[in-house]
C-alpha positions as CSV (number, residue, x, y, z in Angstrom):
1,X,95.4,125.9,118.9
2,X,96.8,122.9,116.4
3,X,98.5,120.2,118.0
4,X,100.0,117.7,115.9
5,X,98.8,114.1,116.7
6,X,101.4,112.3,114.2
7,X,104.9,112.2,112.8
8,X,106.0,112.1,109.0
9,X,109.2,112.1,106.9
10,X,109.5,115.1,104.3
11,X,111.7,115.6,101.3
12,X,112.0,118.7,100.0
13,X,112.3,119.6,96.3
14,X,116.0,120.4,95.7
15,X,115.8,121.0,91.9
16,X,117.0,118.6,89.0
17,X,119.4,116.9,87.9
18,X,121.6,116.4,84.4
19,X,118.5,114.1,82.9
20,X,115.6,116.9,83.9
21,X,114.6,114.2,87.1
22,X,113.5,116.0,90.6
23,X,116.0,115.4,93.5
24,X,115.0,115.6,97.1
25,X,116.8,116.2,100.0
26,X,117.2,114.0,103.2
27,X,113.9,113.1,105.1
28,X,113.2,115.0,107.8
29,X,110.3,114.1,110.9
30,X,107.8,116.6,110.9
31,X,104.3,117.2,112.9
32,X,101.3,116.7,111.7
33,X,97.5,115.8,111.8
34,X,95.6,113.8,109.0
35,X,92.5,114.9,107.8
36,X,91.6,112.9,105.1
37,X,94.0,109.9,103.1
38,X,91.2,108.2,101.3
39,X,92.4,105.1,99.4
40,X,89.9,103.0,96.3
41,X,90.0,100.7,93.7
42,X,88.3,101.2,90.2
43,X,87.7,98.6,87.6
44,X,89.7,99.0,84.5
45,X,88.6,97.9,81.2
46,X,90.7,94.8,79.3
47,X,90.8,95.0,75.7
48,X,88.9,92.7,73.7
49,X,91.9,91.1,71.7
50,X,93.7,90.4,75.2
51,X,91.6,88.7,76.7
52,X,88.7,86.6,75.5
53,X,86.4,86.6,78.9
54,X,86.5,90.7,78.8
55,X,87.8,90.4,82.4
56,X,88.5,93.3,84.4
57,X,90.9,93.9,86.9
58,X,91.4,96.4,90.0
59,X,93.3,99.1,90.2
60,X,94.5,102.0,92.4
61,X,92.8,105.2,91.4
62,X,95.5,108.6,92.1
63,X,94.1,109.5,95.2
64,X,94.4,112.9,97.0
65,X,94.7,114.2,100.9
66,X,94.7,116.7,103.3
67,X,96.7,117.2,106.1
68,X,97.2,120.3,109.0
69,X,100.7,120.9,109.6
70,X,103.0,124.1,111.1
71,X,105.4,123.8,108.7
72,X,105.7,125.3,105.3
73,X,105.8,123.0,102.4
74,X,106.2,123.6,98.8
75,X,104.4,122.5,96.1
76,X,106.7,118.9,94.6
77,X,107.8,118.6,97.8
78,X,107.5,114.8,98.8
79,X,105.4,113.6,102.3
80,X,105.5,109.6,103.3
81,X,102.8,108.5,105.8
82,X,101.8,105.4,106.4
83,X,104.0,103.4,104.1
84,X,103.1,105.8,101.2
85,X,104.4,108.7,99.5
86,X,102.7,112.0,98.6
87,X,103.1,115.0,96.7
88,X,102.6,118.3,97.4
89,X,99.9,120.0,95.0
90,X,99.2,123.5,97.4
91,X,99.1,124.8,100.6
92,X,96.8,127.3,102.1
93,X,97.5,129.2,105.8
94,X,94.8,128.8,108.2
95,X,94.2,131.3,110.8
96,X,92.5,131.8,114.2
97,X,89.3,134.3,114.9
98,X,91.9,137.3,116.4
99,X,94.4,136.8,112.7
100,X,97.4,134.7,113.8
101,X,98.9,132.1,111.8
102,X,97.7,128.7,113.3
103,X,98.9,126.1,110.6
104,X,98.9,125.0,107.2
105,X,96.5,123.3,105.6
106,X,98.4,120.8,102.5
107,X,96.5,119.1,99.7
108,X,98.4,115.9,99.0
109,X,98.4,113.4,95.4
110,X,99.5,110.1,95.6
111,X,102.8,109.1,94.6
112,X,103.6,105.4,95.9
């Protein structure tokens, strides 16, 4: 019953290298459909000492996401769409009414 309506590059988590920093494998196109990539801006507050109008400015709140996808994807694992980057935070398998795997559902954190 899923059929993917867009393409996206994953990395998968390799492990870590000599300084403790993740490393990723090459990018690889996968299917998938978007459900939800919301993006917002919040108001931060400026310290009084830096700044003598108490001006604030914008800034990108960590947003989340949810794709469908038949692939498997681990939790660090890296997803770009759309000229951003996402991590993996959990997957749960979706199924249809007679009990066979139908895809993937993937909660996604902003990266980049």
């Amino acid at each position: 019953m899923f059929t993917p309506n867009r393409t996206g590059s994953l990395m998968r988590k390799t492990g870590r290298n000599l300084e403790g920093e993740e490393t990723y494998g090459d990018p690889v196109a996968i299917g998938l459909s978007i459900v939800n990539l919301a993006t917002s801006s919040q108001k931060t507050s400026v310290r009084s000492d830096s700044s003598a109008s108490r001006g604030q400015a914008d800034e990108m709140a960590a947003e989340r996401g949810k794709i469908l996808t038949k692939e498997t994807l681990a939790v660090d694992d890296l997803l770009s769409l759309s000229g951003s980057v996402f991590r993996v935070l959990g997957a749960h398998p979706r199924y249809t009414v007679l009990g066979a795997f139908d895809h993937n559902e993937i909660y996604l954190e902003l990266v980049s």
